[in-house]
C-alpha positions as CSV (number, residue, x, y, z in Angstrom):
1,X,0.0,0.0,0.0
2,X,1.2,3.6,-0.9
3,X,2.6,5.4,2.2
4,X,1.2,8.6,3.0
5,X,-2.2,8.3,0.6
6,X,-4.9,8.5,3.1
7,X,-5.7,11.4,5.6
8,X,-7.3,12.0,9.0
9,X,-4.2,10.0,10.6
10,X,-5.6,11.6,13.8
11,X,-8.1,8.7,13.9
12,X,-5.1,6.2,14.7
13,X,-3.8,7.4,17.3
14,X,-4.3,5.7,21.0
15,X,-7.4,6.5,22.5
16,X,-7.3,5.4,26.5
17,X,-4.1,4.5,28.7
18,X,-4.9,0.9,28.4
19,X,-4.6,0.3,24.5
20,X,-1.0,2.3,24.2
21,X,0.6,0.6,27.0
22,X,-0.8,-2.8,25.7
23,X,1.0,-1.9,22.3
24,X,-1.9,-0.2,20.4
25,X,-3.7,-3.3,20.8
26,X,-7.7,-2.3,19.6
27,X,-9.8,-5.3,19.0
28,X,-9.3,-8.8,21.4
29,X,-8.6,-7.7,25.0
30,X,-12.4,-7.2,25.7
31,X,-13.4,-6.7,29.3
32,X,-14.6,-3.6,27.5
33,X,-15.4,0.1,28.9
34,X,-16.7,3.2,27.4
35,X,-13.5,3.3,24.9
36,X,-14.9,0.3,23.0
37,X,-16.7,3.4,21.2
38,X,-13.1,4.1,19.9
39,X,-12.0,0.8,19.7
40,X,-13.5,-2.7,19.1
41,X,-17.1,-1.6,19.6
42,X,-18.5,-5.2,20.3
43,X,-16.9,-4.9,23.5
44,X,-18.8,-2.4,24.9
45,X,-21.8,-5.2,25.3
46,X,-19.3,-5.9,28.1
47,X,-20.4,-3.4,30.3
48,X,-22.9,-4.5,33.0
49,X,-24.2,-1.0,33.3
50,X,-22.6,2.4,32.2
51,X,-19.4,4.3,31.8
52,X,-17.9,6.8,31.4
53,X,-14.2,7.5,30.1
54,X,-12.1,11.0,29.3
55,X,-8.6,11.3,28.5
56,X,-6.3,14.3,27.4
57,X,-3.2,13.9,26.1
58,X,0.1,16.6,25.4
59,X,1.5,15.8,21.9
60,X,4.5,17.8,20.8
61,X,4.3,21.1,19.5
62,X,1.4,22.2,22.0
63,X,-0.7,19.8,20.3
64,X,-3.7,18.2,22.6
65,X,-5.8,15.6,22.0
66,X,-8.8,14.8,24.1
67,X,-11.4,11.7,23.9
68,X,-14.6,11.5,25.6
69,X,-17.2,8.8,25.8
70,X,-19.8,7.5,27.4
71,X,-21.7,4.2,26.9
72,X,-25.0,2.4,28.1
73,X,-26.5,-1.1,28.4
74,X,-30.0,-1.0,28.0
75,X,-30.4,-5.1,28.3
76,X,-32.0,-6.7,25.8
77,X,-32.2,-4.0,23.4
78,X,-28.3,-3.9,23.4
79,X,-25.7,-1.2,24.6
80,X,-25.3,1.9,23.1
81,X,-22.7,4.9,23.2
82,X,-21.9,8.3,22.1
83,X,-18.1,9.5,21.9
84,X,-16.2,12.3,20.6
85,X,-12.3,13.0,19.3
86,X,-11.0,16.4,19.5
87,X,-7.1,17.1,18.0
88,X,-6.4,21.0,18.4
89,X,-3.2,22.2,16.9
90,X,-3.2,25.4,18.8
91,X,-2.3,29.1,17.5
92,X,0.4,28.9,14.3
93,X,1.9,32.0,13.0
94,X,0.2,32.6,9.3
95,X,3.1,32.8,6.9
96,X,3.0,33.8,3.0
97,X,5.8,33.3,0.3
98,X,6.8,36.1,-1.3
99,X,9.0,38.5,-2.8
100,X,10.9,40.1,0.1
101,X,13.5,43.3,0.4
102,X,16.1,44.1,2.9
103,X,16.3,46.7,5.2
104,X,17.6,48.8,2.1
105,X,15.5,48.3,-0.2
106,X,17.2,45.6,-1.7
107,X,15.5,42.7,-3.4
108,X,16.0,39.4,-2.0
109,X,14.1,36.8,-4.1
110,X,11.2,34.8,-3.3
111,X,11.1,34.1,0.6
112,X,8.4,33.3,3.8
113,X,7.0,36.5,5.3
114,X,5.3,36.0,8.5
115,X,5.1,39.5,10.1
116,X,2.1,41.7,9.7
117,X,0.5,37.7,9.0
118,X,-1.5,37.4,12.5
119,X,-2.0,33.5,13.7
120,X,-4.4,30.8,12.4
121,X,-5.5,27.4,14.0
122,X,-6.2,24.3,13.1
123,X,-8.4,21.1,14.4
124,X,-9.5,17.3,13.5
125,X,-12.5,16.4,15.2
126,X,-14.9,13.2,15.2
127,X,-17.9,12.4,17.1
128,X,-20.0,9.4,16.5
129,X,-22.9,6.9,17.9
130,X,-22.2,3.3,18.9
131,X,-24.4,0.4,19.1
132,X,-23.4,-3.0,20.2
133,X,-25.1,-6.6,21.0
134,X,-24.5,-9.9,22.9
135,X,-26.1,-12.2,20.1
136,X,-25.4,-15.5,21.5
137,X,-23.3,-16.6,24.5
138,X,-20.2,-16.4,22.6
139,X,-20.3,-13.8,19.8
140,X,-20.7,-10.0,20.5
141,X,-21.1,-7.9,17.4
142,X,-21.2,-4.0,17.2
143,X,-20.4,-1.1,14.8
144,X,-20.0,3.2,15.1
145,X,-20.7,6.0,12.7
146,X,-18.8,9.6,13.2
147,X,-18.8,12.5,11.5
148,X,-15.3,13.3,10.8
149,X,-13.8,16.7,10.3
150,X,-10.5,18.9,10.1
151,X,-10.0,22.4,9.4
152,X,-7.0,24.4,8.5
153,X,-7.5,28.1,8.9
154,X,-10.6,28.4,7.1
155,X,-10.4,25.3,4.9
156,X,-12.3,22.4,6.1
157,X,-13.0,18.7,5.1
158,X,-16.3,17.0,6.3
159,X,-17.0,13.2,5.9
160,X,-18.5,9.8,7.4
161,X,-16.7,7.0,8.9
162,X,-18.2,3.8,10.0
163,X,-16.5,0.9,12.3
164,X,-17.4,-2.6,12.3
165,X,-16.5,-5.4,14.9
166,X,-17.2,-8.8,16.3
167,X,-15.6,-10.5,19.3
168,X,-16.2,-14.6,19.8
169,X,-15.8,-16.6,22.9
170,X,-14.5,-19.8,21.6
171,X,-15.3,-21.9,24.6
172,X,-11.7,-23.1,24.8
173,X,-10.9,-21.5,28.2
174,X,-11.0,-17.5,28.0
175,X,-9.7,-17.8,24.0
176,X,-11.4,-14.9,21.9
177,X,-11.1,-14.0,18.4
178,X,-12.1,-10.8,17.0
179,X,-12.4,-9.1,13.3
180,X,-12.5,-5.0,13.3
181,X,-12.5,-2.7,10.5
182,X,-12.2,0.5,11.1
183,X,-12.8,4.0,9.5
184,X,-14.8,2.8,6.1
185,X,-16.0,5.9,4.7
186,X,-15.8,7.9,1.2
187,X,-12.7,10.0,0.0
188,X,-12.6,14.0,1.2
189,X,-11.6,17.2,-0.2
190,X,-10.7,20.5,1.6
191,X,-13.6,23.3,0.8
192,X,-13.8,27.0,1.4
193,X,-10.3,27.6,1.1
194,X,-11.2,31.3,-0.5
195,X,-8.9,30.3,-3.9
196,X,-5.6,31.0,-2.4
197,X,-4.6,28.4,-4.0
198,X,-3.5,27.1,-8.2
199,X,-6.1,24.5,-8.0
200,X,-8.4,22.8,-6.0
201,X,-6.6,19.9,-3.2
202,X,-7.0,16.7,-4.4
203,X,-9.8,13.9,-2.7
204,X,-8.3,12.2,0.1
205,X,-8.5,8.7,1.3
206,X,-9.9,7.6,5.1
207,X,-7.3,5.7,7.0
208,X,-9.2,2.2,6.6
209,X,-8.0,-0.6,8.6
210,X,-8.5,-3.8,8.8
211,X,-7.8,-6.2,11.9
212,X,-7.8,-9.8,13.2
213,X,-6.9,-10.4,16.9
214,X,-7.0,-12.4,19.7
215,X,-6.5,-12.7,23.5
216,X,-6.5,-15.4,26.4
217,X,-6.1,-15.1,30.2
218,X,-3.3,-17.1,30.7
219,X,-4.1,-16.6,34.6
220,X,-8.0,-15.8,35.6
221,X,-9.6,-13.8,38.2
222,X,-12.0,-16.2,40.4
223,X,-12.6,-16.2,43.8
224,X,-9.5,-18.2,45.5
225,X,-7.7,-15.5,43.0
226,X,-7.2,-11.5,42.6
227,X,-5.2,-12.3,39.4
228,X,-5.6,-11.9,35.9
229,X,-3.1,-12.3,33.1
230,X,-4.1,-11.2,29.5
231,X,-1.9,-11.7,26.5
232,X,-3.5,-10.3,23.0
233,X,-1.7,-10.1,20.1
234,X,-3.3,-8.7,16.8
235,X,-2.5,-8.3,13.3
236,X,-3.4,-4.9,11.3
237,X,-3.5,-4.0,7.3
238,X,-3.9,-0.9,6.6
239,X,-4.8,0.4,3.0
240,X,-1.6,3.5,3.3
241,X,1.2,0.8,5.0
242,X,2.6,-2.0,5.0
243,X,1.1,-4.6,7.6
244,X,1.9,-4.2,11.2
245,X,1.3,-6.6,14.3
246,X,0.7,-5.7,17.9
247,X,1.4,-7.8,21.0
248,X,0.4,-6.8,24.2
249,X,0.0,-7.7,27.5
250,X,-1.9,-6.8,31.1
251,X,-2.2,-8.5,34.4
252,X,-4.7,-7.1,36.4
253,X,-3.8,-8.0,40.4
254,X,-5.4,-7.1,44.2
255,X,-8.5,-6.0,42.7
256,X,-7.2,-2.6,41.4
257,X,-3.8,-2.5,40.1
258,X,-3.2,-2.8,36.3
259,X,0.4,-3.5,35.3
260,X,0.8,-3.4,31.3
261,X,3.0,-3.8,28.0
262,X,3.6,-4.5,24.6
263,X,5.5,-4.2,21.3
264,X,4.8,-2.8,17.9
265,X,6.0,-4.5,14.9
266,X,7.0,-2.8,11.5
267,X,7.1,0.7,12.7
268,X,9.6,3.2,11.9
269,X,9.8,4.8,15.0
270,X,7.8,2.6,17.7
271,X,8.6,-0.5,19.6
272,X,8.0,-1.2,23.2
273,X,5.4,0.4,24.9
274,X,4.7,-0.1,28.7
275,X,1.6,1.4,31.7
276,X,-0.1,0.8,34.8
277,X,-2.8,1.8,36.3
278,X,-4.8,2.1,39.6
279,X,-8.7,1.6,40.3
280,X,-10.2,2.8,43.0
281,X,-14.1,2.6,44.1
282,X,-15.3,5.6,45.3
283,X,-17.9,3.6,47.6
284,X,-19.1,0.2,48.3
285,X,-21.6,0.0,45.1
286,X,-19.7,1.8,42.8
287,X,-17.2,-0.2,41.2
């Protein structure tokens, strides 16, 4: 696959804590919370009742990114979800080639100007509904739609997006096996960009992927034991890339410590990744 054909790359990035540490693993660790809306969303039949989940992260550059969602089981009907992505870029200083002069008057060829320019900003932002259903016993099936946007300045690029997902219980043991595509939606062009520019941008691909996974608990949580081991490992084509694999690993112990890791295969500039994490029950009924 061509590197570098498809857009929105923002909708690849981790989502939660748990799925960076555990390698960028999406699809097969189930036990699922209110990120199942961002990640595998037939996990999110998982939850017993609701949640909630919010995360902000610092990117370089002053770059944040923030991820809300919130997800609800209505029992038979099935469990459903809203969620929302927000990437801001912050304040840039507007620049414009052109011809520039020295201090004398001199003329210096073609070069950036910036001052005079004021600032622009930029955003990527996706917000979507999630449904999800426990079929059978073993197989839990679900799928999201988002509206999917980024603006430059005042150029901006609207379009749909829709993940699919499934997550079967084999029966043997704790094995599961889970299929996710994700981001399946129609090429995008930049509008409203006030012809500045030659000619118009050219139509740009969605970041489709495609994913196969699984995960077993190599030790399980039951009453004689507060321990849980999880190994997933999951293998991802994407339609701008060559293939990568993820493995990833977490064990759960005492009831609310999470100790977690993984490796990325075929990336440039990523290998190990590694996280914990602490749960803590603000009252007796509140897990």
């Amino acid at each position: 696959s061509p590197v570098g054909s498809a857009g929105r790359q923002f909708l690849k990035l981790p989502t939660d804590a748990r799925s960076a540490a555990m390698g960028g693993v999406k699809s097969a660790v189930s036990y699922g919370n209110a990120n199942s809306a961002l990640n595998n969303p037939a996990s999110a039949a998982d939850v017993a009742d609701m949640d909630v989940q919010f995360s902000s992260m610092k990117w370089v550059a002053d770059i944040q990114y923030s991820t809300l969602s919130f997800v609800k089981n209505l029992g038979p009907i099935g469990t459903v979800g809203v969620h929302c992505l927000y990437l801001n870029y912050g304040s840039m200083i507007r620049t414009e080639v052109a011809q520039g002069f020295d201090a004398l008057g001199n003329d210096i060829g073609i070069v950036p100007i910036t001052e005079g320019l004021g600032t622009f900003t930029a955003h990527d932002l996706a917000a979507g509904l999630l449904y999800s259903k426990q079929i059978t016993e073993f197989l839990q099936v679900g799928g999201t739609i988002r509206y999917v946007e980024q603006q430059i300045d005042d150029a901006r690029m609207k379009s749909w997006a829709l993940d699919i997902g499934t997550m079967y219980w084999t029966g043997i043991g704790s094995l599961r096996i889970s299929m996710l595509g994700k981001n399946f939606g129609a090429d995008g062009q930049f509008m409203s960009y006030e012809g500045r520019l030659a000619q118009a941008p050219a139509r740009v691909k969605m970041p489709m992927l495609f994913i196969l996974g699984a995960a077993y608990d190599v030790l399980q949580q039951s009453k004689e034991s507060q321990h849980r081991l999880t190994v997933a490992a999951e293998y991802v084509k994407p339609n701008d890339g060559p293939d990568k694999v993820h493995l990833g690993l977490e064990y759960f112990a005492w009831s609310n410590f999470f100790f977690r890791g993984g490796y990325r295969f075929n990336y440039n500039e990523e290998s190990f990744t590694l996280g914990f994490g602490i749960e803590y029950s603000v009252s007796d009924d509140m897990q």
